[in-house]
C-alpha positions in Angstrom: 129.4 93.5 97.5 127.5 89.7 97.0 127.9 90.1 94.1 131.6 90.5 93.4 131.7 87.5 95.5 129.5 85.5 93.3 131.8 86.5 90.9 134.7 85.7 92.6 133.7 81.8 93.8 133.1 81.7 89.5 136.6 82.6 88.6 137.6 80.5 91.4 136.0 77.4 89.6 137.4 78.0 86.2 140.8 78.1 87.2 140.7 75.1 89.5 140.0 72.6 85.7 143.0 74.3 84.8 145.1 73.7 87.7 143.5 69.9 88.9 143.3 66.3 86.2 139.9 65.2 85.4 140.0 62.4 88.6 140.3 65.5 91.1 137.4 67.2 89.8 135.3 64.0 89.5 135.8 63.7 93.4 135.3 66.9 94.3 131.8 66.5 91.9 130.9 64.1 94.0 131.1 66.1 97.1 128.5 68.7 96.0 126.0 68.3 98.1 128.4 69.4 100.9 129.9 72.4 98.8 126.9 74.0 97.8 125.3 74.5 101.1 128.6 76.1 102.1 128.5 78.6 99.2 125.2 79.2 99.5 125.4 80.2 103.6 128.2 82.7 102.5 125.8 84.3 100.6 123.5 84.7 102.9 125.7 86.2 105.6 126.7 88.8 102.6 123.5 89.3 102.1 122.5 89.7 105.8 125.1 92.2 106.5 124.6 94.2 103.8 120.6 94.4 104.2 121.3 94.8 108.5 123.9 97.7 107.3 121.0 99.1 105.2 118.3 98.8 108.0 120.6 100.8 111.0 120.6 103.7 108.5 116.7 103.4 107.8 116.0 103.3 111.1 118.6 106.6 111.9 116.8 108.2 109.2 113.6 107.8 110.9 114.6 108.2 114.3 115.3 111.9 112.8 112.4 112.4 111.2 110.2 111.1 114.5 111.8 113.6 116.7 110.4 116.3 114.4 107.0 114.7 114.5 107.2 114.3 118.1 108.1 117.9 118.8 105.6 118.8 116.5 103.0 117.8 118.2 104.3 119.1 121.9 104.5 122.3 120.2 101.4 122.7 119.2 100.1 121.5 122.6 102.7 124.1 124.3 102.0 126.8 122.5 98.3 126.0 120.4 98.1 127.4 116.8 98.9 125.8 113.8 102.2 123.7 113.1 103.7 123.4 109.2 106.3 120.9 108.8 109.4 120.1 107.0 109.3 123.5 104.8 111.5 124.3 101.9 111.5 127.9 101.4 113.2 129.4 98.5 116.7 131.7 99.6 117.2 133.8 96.9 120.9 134.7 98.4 121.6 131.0 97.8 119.7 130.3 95.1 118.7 126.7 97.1 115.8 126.3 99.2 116.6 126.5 103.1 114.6 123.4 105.3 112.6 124.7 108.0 111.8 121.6 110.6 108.8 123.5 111.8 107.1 126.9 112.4 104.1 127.3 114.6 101.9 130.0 114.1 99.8 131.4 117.1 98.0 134.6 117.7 101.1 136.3 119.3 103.7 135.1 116.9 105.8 132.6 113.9 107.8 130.4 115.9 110.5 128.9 114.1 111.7 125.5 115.7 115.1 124.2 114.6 115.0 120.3 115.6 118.7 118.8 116.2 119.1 114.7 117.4 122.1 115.1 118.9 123.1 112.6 122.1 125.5 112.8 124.4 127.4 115.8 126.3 127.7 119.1 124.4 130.6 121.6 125.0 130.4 124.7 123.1 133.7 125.8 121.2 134.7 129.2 121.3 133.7 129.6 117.4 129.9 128.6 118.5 130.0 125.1 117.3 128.9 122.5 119.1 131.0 119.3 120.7 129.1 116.3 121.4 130.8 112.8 122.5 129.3 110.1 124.6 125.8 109.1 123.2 124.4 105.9 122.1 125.6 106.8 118.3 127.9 109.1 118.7 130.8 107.3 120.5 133.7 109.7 119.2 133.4 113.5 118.9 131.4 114.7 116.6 131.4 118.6 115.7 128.2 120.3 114.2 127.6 123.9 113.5 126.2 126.3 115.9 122.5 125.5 115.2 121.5 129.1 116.5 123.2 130.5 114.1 121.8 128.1 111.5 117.9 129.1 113.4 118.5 132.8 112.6 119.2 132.4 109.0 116.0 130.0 109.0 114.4 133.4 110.3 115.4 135.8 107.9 114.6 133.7 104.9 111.7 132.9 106.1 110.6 136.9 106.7 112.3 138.1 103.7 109.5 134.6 102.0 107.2 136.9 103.8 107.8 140.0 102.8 108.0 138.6 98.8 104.6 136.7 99.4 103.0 140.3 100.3 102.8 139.5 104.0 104.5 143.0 106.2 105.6 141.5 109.6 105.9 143.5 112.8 109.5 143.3 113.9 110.7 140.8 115.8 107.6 138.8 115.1 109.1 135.6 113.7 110.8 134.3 116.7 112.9 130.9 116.9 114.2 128.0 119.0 116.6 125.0 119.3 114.9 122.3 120.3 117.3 119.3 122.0 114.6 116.2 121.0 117.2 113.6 122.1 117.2 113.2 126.3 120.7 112.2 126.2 121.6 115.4 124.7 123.1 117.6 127.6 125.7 119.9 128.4 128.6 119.6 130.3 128.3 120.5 134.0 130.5 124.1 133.2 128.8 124.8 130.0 125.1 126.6 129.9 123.0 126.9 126.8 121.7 130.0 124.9 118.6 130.9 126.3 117.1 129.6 122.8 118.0 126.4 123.3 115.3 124.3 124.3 116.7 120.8 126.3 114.4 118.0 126.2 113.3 118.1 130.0 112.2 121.6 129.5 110.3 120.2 126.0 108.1 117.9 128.2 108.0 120.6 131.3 108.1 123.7 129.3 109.1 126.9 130.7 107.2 130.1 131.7 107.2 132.6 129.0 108.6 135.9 130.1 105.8 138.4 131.2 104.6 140.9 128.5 106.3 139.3 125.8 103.1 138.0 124.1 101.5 142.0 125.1 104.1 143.2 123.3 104.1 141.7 120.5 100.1 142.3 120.0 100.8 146.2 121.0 103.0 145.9 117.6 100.1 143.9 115.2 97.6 146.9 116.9 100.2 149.3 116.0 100.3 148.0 112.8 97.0 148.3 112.4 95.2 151.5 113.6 91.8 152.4 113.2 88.6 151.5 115.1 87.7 148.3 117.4 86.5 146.4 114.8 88.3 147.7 112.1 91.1 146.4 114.1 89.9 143.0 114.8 89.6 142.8 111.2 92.7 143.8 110.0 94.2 140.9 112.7 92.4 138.8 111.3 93.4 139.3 107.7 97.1 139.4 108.8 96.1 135.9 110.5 94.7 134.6 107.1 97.6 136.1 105.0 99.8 133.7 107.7 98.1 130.8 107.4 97.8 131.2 103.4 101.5 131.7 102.6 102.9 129.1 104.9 100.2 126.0 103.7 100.8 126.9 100.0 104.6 127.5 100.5 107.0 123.9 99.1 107.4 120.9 101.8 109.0 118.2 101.5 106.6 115.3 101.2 105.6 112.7 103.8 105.5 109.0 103.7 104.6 107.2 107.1 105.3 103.6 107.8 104.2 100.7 109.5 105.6 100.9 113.3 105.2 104.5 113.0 107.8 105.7 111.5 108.3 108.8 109.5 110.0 109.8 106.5 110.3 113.5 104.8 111.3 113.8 101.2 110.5 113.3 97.8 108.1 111.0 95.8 110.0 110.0 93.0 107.0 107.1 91.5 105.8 104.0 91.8 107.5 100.8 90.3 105.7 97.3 89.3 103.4 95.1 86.9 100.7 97.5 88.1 102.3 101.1 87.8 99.6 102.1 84.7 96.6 101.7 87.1 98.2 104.3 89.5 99.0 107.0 86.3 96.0 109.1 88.1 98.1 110.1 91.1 100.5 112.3 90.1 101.4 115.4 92.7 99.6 117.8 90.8 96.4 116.0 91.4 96.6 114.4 94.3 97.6 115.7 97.8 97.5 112.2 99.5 97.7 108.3 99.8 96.0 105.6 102.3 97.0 102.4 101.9 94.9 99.4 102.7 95.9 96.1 102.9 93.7 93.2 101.9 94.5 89.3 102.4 93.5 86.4 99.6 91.4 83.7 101.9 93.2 84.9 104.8 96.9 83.3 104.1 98.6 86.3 102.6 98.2 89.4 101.2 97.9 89.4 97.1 96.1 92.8 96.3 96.1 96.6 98.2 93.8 98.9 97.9 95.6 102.6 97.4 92.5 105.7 98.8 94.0 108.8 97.3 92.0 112.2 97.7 92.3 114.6 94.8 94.3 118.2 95.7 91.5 121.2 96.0 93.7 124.3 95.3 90.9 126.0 96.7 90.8 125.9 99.9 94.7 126.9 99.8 96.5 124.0 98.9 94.3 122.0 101.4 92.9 118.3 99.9 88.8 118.2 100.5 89.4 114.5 101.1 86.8 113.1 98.8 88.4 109.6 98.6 88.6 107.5 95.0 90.2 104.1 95.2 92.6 101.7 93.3 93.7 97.7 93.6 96.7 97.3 92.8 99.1 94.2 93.1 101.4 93.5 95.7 104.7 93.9 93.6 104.0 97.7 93.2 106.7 99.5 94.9 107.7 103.4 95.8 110.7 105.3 95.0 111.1 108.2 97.7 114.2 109.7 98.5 115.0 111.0 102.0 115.9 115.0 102.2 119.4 115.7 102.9 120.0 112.0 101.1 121.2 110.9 97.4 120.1 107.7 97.9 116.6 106.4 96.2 115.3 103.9 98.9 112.6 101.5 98.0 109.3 100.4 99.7 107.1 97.8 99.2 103.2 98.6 99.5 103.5 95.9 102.9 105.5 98.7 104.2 103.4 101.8 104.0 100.4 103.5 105.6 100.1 106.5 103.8 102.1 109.3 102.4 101.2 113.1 101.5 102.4 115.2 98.6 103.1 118.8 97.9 101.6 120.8 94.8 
């Protein structure tokens, strides 16, 4: 936009030594210094707006991403096990790949956790989607789809990823929940949620599971697996490993964090800058993640950063063993990531990040 009205104050200028003599001009010629400043604030406000209009969406974007993070990390608390975040398994009826916030994997069960940031008050329509009006960003109505419905199909593409990986579940093993992260997000007084739906007062006081449920999901992995005590254990504990295997070496979305912590999920596209052939080593194949260290030239500014990457040790499945090699790299080097969900390729400066993570 700045610049079509760069271009606009040009055509402007040509058409005025059409329009005004040569003494006209010469006056205004002389008034420069007065002009220019003008010009040059207009410009600025452009530019302002547009990089402001920019930033609110940035900082939406990672407000998102946050709320997964942050329920992340309550789940695994809640419920202990291991957490895998922002999946993309493959849906063969789709032929796309279905995002999966979360799943956390505990002795008892796959929990998958279907995030939504919604604010304001929810009224369920009588076609199961959901009505939200009143939050901080969400001054007019806004409908969404029923996100139960959208956590069940999460659940059987994730089983049937399972079942292709080699992996038989018990039924009803993979479980699921909607978790409300924003605390403005609440239902009308006459409305009730799904009993899957998890508000965000009951995500920092979490509810009682109901009694037996875990029992009866381990009489169905004993079932599963008959034979003597230890023979048993085992067999758990191969079905345990099997878990853990497929889910770290299944596709997620990569992970750039950022100063102020802030999160971002999506895709390292590369690096742009005078220095872009000293980083040729870290491509996702060979490396699994990024550190980035900031270093200052006689203490008035930073000139040079140092990028730590580890190399990726398919090994220990999928896992990085962390053995650190280092780069320095100028200051003008930038990264290209796009945002899942997004078709937009945002850029950020080294200044910007702390590290980011890649998938294989």
């Amino acid at each position: 936009m700045w610049l079509k009205v760069v271009c606009l104050l040009l055509i402007y200028s040509i058409f005025r030594r059409f329009l005004y003599d040569d003494s006209v001009l010469e006056a205004e010629r002389n008034d420069t210094n007065a002009e220019f400043p003008i010009v040059a604030g207009i410009y600025r406000r452009f530019r302002r707006f547009l990089d402001d209009d920019d930033d609110d969406i940035l900082e939406d974007e990672t407000n998102d991403t946050d709320a997964k993070f942050l329920v992340g990390e309550r789940a695994e608390k809640v419920y202990g096990g291991k957490l895998y975040l922002g999946l993309r398994i493959p849906d063969h009826d789709t032929g796309s790949r279905q995002n999966i916030d979360m799943v956390v994997v505990t002795k008892e069960k796959v929990m998958v956790n279907h995030v939504k940031n919604f604010s304001g008050h929810v009224k369920i329509d009588s076609d199961g989607s959901w009505i939200c009006a009143g939050g901080e960003k969400q001054p007019k109505v806004e409908n969404h789809p029923n996100p139960v419905v959208e956590a069940k199909r999460q659940v059987e593409v994730l089983e049937s990823y399972f079942e292709q990986r080699g992996v038989e579940l018990p039924n009803g093993y993979v479980t699921y929940r909607v978790v409300l992260s924003n605390p403005s997000c609440r239902a009308l007084p006459f409305i009730d949620f799904p009993p899957e739906v998890v508000p965000f007062d009951q995500l920092i006081t979490p509810q009682p599971e109901a009694k037996g449920v875990f029992t009866g999901w381990n009489c169905q992995i004993k079932d599963a697996f008959r034979g003597g005590k230890k023979e048993e254990q085992d067999r758990i504990n191969r079905f345990n490993q099997q878990l853990h295997f497929v889910l770290s070496t299944a596709p997620m979305w990569d992970r750039l964090e950022l100063e102020g912590n802030k999160h971002l999920l999506g895709e390292f596209l590369r690096f742009e800058g005078k220095d872009v052939l000293a980083l040729r080593q870290i491509k996702r194949s060979k490396v699994s993640r990024l550190v980035i260290q900031k270093s200052s030239m006689f203490g008035f500014g930073c000139s040079e950063f140092q990028v730590l990457y580890s190399a990726r040790d398919y090994r220990s499945q999928g896992a990085s063993g962390f053995k650190w090699k280092e780069v320095t790299v100028k200051s003008s080097i930038e990264v290209l990531f796009q945002q899942q969900n997004s078709t937009k390729v945002r850029k950020f400066k080294l200044s910007s990040i702390i590290s980011m993570a890649l998938t294989a």
